[in-house]
PyMOL CGO cylinders between C-alpha atoms (Angstrom):
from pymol import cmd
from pymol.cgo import CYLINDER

trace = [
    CYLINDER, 15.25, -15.21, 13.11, 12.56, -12.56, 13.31, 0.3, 1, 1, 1, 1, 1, 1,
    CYLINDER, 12.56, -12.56, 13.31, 15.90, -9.88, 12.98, 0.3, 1, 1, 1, 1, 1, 1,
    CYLINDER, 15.90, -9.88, 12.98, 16.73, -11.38, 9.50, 0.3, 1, 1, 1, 1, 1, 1,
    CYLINDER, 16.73, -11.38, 9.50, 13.27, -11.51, 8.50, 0.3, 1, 1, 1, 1, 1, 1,
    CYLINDER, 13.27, -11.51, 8.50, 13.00, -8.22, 8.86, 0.3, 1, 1, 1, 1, 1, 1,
    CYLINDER, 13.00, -8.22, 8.86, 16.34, -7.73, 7.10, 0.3, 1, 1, 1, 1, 1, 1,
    CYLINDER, 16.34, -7.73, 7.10, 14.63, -9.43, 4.07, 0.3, 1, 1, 1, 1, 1, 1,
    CYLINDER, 14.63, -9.43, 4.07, 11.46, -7.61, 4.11, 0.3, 1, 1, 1, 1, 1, 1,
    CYLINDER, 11.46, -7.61, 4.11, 13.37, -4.40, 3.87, 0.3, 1, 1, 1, 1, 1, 1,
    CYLINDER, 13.37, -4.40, 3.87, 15.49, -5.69, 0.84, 0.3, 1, 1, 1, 1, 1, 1,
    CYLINDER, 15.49, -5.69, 0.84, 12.52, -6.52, -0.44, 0.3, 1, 1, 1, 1, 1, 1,
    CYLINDER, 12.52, -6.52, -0.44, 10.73, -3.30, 0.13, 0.3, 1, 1, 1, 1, 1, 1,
    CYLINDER, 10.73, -3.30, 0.13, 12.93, -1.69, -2.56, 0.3, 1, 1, 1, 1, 1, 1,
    CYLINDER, 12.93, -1.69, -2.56, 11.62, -3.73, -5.07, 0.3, 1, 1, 1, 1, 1, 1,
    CYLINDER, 11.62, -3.73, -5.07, 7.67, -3.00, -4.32, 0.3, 1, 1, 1, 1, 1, 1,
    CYLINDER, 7.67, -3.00, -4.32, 6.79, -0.76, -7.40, 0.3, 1, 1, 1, 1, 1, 1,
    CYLINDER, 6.79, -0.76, -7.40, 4.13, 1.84, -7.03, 0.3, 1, 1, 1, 1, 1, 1,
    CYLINDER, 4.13, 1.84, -7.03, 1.79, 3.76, -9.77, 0.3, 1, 1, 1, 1, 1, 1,
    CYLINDER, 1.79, 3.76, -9.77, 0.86, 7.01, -10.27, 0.3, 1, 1, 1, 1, 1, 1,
    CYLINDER, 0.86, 7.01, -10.27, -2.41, 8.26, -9.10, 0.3, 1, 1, 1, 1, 1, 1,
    CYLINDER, -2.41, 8.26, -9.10, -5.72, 8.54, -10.44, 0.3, 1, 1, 1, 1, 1, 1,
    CYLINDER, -5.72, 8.54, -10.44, -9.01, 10.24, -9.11, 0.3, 1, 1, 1, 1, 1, 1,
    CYLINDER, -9.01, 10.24, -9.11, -12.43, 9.82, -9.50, 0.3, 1, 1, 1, 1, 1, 1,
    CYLINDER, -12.43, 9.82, -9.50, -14.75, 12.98, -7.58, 0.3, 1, 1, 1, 1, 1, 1,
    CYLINDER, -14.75, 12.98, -7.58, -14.46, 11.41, -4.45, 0.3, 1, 1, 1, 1, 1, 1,
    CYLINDER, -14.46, 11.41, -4.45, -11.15, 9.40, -3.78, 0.3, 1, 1, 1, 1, 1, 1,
    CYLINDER, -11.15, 9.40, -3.78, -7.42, 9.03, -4.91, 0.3, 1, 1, 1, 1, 1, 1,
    CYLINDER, -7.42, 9.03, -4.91, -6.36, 5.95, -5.83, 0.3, 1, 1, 1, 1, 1, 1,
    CYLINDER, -6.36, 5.95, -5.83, -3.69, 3.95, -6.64, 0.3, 1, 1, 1, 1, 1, 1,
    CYLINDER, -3.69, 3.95, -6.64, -2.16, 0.33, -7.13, 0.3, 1, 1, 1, 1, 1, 1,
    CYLINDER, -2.16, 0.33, -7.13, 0.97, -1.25, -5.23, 0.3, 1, 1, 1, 1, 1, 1,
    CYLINDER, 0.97, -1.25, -5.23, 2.91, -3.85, -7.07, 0.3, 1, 1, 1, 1, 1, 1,
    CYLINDER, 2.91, -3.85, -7.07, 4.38, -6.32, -4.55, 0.3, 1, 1, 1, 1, 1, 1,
    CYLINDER, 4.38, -6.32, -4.55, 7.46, -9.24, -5.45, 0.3, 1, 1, 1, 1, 1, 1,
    CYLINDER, 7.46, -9.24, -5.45, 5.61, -12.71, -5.33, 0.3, 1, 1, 1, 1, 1, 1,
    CYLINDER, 5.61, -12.71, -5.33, 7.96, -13.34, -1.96, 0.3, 1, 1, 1, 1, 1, 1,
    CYLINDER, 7.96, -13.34, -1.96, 6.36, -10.61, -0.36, 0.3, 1, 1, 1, 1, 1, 1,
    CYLINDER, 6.36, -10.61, -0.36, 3.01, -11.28, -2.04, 0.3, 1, 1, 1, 1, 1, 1,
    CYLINDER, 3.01, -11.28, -2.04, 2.92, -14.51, -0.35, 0.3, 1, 1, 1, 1, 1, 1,
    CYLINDER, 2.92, -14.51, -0.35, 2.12, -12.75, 2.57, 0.3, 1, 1, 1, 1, 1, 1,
    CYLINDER, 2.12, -12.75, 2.57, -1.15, -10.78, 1.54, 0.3, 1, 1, 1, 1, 1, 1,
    CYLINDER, -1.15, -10.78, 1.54, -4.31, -12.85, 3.33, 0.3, 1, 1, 1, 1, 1, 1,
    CYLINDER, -4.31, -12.85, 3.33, -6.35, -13.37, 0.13, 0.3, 1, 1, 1, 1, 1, 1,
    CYLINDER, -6.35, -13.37, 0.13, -9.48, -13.32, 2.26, 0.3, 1, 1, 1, 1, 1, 1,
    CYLINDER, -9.48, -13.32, 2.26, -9.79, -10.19, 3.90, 0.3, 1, 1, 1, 1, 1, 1,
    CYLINDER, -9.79, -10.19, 3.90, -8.18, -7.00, 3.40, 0.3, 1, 1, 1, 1, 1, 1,
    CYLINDER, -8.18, -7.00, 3.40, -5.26, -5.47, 5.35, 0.3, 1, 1, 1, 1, 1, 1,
    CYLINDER, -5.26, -5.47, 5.35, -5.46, -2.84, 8.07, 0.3, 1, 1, 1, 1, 1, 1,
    CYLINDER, -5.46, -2.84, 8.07, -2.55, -0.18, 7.90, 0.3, 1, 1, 1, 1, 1, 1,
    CYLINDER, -2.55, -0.18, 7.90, -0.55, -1.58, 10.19, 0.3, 1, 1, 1, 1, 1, 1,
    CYLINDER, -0.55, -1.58, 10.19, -0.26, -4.60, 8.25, 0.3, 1, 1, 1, 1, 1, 1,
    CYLINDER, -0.26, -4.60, 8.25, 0.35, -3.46, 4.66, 0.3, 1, 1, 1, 1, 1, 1,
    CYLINDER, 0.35, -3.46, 4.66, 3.18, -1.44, 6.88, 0.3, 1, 1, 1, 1, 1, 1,
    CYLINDER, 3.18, -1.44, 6.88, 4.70, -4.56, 8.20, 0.3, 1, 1, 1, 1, 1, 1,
    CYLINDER, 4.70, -4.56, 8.20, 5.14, -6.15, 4.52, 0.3, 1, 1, 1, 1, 1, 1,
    CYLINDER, 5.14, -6.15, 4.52, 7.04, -2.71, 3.53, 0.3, 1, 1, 1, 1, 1, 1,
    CYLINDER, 7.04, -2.71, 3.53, 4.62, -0.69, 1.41, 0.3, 1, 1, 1, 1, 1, 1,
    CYLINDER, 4.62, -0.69, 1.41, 5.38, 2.88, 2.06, 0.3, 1, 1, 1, 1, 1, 1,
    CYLINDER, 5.38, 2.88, 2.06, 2.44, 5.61, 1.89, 0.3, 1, 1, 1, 1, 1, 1,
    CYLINDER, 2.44, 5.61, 1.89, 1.54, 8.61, 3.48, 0.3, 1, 1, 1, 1, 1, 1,
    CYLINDER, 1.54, 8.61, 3.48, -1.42, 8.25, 5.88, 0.3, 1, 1, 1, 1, 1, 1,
    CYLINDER, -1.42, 8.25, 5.88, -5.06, 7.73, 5.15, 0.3, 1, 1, 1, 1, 1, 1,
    CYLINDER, -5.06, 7.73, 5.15, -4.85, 5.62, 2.20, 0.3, 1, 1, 1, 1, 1, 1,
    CYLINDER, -4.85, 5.62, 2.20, -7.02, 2.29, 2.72, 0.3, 1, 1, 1, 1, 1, 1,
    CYLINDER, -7.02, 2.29, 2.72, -6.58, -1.16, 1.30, 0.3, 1, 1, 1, 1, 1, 1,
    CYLINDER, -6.58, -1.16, 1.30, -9.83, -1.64, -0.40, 0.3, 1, 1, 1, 1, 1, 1,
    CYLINDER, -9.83, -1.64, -0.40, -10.36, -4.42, -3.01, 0.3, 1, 1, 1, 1, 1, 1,
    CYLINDER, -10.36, -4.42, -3.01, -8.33, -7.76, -4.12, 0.3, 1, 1, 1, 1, 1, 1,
    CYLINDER, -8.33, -7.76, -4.12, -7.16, -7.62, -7.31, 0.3, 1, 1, 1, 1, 1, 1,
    CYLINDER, -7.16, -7.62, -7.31, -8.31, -11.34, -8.24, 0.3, 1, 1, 1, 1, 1, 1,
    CYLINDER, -8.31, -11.34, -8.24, -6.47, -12.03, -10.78, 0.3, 1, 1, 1, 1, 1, 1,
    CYLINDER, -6.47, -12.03, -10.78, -2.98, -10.84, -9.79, 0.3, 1, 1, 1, 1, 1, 1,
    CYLINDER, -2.98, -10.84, -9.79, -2.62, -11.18, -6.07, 0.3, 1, 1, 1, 1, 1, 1,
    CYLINDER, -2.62, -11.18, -6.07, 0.16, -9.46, -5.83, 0.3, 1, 1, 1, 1, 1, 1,
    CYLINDER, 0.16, -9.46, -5.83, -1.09, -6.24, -6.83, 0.3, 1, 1, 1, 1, 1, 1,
    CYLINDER, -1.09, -6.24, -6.83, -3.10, -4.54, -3.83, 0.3, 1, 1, 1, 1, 1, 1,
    CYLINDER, -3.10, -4.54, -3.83, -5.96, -1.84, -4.62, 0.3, 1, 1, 1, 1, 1, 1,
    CYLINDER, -5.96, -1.84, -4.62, -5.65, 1.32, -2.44, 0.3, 1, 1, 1, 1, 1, 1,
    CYLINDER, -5.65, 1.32, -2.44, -7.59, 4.79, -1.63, 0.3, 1, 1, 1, 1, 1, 1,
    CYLINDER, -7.59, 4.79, -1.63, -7.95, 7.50, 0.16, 0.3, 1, 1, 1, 1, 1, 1,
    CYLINDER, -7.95, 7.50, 0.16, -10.58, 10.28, 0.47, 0.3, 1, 1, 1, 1, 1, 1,
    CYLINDER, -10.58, 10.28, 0.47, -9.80, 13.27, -1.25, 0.3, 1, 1, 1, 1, 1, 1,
    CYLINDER, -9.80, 13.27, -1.25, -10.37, 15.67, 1.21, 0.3, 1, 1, 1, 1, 1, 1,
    CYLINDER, -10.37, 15.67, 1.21, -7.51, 13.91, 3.43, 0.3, 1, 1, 1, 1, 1, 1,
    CYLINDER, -7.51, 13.91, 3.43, -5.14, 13.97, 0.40, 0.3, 1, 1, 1, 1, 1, 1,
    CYLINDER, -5.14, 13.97, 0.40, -6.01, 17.95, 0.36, 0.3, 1, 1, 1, 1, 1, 1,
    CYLINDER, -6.01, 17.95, 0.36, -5.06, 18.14, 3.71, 0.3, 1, 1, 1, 1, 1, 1,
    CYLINDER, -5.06, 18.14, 3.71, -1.72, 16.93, 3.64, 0.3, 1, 1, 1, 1, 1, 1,
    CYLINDER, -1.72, 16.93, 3.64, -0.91, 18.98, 1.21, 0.3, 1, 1, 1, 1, 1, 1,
    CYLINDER, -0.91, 18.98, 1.21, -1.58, 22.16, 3.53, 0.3, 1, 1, 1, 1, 1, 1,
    CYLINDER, -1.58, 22.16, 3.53, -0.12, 21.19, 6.27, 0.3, 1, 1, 1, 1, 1, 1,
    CYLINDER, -0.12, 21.19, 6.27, 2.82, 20.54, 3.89, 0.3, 1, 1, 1, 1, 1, 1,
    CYLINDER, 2.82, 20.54, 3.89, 2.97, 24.01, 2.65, 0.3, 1, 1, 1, 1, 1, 1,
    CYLINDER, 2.97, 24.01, 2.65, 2.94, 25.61, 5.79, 0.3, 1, 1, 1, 1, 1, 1,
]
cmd.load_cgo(trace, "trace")
C-alpha cells in the first residue's frame, strides 16, 4: 500500500506547476501550485519543514523555506530563500 502511494504521489508530482521567481532586496521567492489530491495533504496549521514538502513531490533546490499559507487557495504554498544562498548555488554551479 505505502509502494502504490508512492507510485501516485510521483504521477502526481508531474502535475505540481511552479512560477517564476521574484525578489525583493533580501529573499527569492516563489509560489508552488499543488493538484487538490496532493493539496489535501498540506497541514493548514503549521507550515512544512523540507523534508515534508519533499515527501508530497515538490522539487527545489536547497534552502528554499515554506513560509506563509496562502489562505485563500490552499493549494498554493508560499516559498523563500535568502538571497545570498541562491548566490551561492550559482557558484558552486559554475565551477
Amino acid at each position: 500500500e505505502e509502494e502504490e502511494e508512492e507510485q501516485i504521489l510521483a504521477v502526481m508530482a508531474d502535475q505540481i506547476c511552479y512560477s517564476n521567481k521574484y525578489f525583493d532586496e533580501d529573499h527569492e521567492y516563489r509560489h508552488v501550485i499543488l493538484p487538490k489530491s496532493i493539496a489535501k495533504r498540506v497541514p493548514q496549521d503549521r507550515l512544512m519543514s523540507e523534508t515534508e514538502w519533499r515527501s508530497i513531490g515538490v522539487q527545489q533546490s536547497r534552502g528554499w523555506v515554506h513560509y506563509m499559507h496562502h489562505r485563500p487557495e490552499p493549494h498554493i504554498l508560499l516559498f523563500r530563500r535568502k538571497l545570498d544562498v541562491a548566490a551561492q548555488q550559482q557558484q558552486q554551479a559554475m565551477q
